[in-house]
N, C-alpha and C positions, 0 to 999 in steps of 0.2 A: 527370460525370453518372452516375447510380446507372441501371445496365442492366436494370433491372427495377421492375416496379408494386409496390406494397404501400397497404397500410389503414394509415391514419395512426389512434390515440386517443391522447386523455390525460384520463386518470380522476383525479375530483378526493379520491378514499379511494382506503387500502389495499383494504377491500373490494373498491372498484369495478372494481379491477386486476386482483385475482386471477380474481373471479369471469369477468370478460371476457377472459383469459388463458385460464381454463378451459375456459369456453365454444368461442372459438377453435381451441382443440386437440379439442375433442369432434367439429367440425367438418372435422376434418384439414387445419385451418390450420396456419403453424410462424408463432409471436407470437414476437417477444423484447420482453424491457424494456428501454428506451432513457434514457438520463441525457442525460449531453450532448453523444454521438452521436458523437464523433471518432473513435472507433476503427468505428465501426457505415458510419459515411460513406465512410473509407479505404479497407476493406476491401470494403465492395461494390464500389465504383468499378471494384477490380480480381476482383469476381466470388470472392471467397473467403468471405463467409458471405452468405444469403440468409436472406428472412423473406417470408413474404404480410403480416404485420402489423406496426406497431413501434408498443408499449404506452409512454410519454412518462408518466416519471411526477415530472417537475418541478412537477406542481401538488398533488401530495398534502402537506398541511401535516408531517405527522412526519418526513418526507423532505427539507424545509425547516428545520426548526430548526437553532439555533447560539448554543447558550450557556450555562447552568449551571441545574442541579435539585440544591439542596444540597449534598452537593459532588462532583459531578457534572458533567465538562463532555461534551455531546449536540451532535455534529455529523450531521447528517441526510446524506444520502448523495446527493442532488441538492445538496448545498454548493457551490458553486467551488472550485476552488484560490485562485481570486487573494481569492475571498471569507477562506477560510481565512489567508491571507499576511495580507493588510488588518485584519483583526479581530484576530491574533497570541494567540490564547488561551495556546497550546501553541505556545512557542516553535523549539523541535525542530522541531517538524510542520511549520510556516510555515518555516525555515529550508530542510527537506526540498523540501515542494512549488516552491517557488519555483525551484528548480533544474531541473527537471521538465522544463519547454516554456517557449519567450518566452512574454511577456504578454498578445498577442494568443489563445494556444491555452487559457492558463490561464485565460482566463474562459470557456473552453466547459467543458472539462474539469471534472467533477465529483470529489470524492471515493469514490463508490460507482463508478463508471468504472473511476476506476485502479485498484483492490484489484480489483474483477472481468474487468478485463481479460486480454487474451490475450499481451497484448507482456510480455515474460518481466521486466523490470525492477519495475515496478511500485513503485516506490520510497513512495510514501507508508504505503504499511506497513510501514515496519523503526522510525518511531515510535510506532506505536499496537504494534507487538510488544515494543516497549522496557519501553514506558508500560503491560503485562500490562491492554491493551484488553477491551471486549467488542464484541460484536455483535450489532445486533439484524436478525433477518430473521422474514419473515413470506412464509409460503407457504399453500394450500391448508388446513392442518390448524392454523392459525393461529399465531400469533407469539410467538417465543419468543428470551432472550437466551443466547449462549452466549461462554464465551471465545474470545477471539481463537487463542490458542494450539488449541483443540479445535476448529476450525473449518477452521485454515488449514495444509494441508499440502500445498507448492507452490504452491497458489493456494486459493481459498477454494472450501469446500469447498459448495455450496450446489447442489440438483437445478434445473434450467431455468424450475420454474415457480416458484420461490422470488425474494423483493426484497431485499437489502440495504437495510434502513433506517435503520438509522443506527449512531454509533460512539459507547460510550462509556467514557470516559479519566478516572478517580480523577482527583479534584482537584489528589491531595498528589503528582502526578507534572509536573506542568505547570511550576514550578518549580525542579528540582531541576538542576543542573548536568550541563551536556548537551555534547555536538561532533557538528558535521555535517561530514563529510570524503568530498567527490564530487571524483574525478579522471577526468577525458573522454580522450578522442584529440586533438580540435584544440579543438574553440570550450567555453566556460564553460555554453553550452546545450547540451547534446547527450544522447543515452545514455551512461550510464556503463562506464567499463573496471572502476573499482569505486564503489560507494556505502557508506560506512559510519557510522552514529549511533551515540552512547554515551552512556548516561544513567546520573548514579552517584547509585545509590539506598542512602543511609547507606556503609556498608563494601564495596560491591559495587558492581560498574561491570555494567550491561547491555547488551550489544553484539548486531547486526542489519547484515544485509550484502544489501548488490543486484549484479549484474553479475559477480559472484563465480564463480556455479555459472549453471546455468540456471534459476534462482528464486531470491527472495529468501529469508533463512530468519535465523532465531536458534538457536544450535548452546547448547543447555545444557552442552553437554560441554568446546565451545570458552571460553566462562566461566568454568568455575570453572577452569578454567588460568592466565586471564590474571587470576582474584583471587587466586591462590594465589602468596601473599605469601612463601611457603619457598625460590624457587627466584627469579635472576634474572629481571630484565627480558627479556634477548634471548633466554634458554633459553625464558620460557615465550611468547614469540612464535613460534619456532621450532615447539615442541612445540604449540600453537594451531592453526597451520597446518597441522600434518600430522595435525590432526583435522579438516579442513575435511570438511564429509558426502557428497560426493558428488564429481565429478569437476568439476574448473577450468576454465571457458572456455576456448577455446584458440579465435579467431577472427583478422577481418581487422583488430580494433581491437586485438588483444595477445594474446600468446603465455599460454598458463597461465604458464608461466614468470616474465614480465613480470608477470602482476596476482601473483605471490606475493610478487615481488623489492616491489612497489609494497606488498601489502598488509601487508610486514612493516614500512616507514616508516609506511605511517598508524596501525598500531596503537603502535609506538614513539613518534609522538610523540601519541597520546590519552592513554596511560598514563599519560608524561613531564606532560601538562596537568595531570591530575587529582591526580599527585601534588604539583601545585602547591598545590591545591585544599584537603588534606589540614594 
C-alpha cells in the first residue's frame, strides 16, 4: 500500500500534460509523469519518492505509437515491453526487453519507464544506443528531437517537467546482424552481472553494456579497439577492458573481478560470431 494520498490525471495531449504539470508546480504541488508505474508503486510503498500528483500519460496518442514513418521505426514511450517483444520490429530491442522482468511485469513496464528509470540497469537502452536512436521529448518550451547519444549521460538527461515521447531507430539498423548476451547470478530473469548487444553495422561492430559500471553506456573508445583489425583478438579484448570508463561493480552479485574475467568470454565469443558473419 502506497503511504500516502496523491491526485490521480491522465491528460489525453502532450499539451494537456504539460500545461497541468505546470500549473501543479505554480501551485506548490510536486507532479511526476507516470507510465506504467512499477517503479513509481515500488518505491513509494517503501516511502522513497513522493508525489501530491501522478500525471498518467498512457492516453496521449504520440506516446502510443508503434511502427514505421518512411523509414522510420516510432516507438512511443507508453509502449510495453511485452508489446515491443510481440510486434519484434527491432529484433535486438525485443531480444533485450524480454530478459528484463517475467511477463507478468513486462506488460506494465513501458519503454519510457525503463530509459527514465532510476534502477541503474536500465537495459533497453544499449539497443537504441547501438541503433545511434533518437529522442523525442517535449517539455514546457515545446518539442524537440535530439540524439540519443546527446541526451543520455548515465541516464537520460531530461528536466522533471519534460515527457519522453517517443524513440526513434533508422530503419536500416533493425536488420543488421546483432547478439544479445545477459549473464545473471542465478535465474534467466533477474538483474544483470552483465548485459551486452552488438550490432555490426557494415565493417564495425557497435557495442553497449549494462551492469558493468553503475550505468549503462556505449564507450567509443572501447570500439574502435575491438574493430581494430591490426592487433589480435585477446590483446584487443584485454586492451577494451582496461578502457572500460569508469569503475567496475564490485557487489553481492560479483566481484569487478568476476564481470571482467566474464566480460572478456562475452566479448570473445561476439567477435568469434561476427567473424563468422564476415
Amino acid at each position: 500500500m502506497i503511504p500516502f494520498d496523491f491526485e490521480y490525471y491522465k491528460p489525453e495531449s502532450i499539451k494537456e500534460a504539460i500545461d497541468l504539470f505546470d500549473k501543479l508546480k505554480s501551485i506548490e504541488k510536486k507532479p511526476i509523469y507516470y507510465g506504467g508505474g512499477t517503479e513509481f508503486i515500488s518505491m513509494a510503498r517503501v516511502q522513497n519518492v513522493y508525489a501530491d500528483a501522478v500525471i498518467d500519460i498512457k492516453s496521449i496518442p504520440e506516446c502510443n505509437i508503434h511502427g514505421f514513418n518512411n523509414n522510420e521505426l516510432i516507438i512511443g514511450s507508453a509502449v510495453t515491453l511485452t508489446d515491443i517483444a510481440e510486434l519484434n520490429y527491432f529484433p535486438l530491442l525485443s531480444l533485450t526487453v524480454q530478459r528484463i522482468a517475467d511477463h507478468t511485469v513486462q506488460d506494465k513496464i513501458t519503454l519510457g519507464g525503463n530509459l527514465a528509470g532510476t534502477i541503474i540497469y536500465r537495459e533497453a537502452v544499449l539497443p537504441l544506443m547501438v541503433a545511434n536512436s533518437h529522442i523525442v521529448i517535449a517539455g514546457i518550451n515545446g518539442k524537440k528531437q535530439i540524439p540519443l547519444e546527446k541526451i543520455f549521460n548515465k541516464r537520460i538527461q531530461i528536466s522533471e517537467d519534460e515527457i519522453i515521447i517517443q524513440v526513434i531507430i533508422d530503419k536500416k539498423f533493425l536488420s543488421l546482424p546483432h547478439i544479445h548476451v545477459k549473464r545473471t547470478k542465478n535465474e534467466k530473469i533477474d538483474y544483470p552481472l552483465i548485459t551486452t548487444v552488438a550490432l555490426k553495422d557494415m565493417e564495425k561492430t557497435n557495442f553497449a553494456f549494462s551492469g558493468l559500471c553503475d550505468y549503462p553506456f556505449r564507450s567509443i573508445k572501447m570500439e574502435e579497439i575491438l574493430n581494430d583489425s591490426s592487433i589480435s583478438k585477446d590483446k584487443k579484448i584485454k586492451k577494451a577492458i582496461n578502457n572500460i570508463p569508469e569503475k567496475i561493480l564490485n557487489d553481492i552479485s560479483g566481484s569487478s573481478e568476476y564481470r571482467k574475467f566474464m566480460l572478456h568470454t562475452i566479448l570473445y565469443e561476439i567477435l568469434t560470431k561476427f567473424e563468422e558473419v564476415n
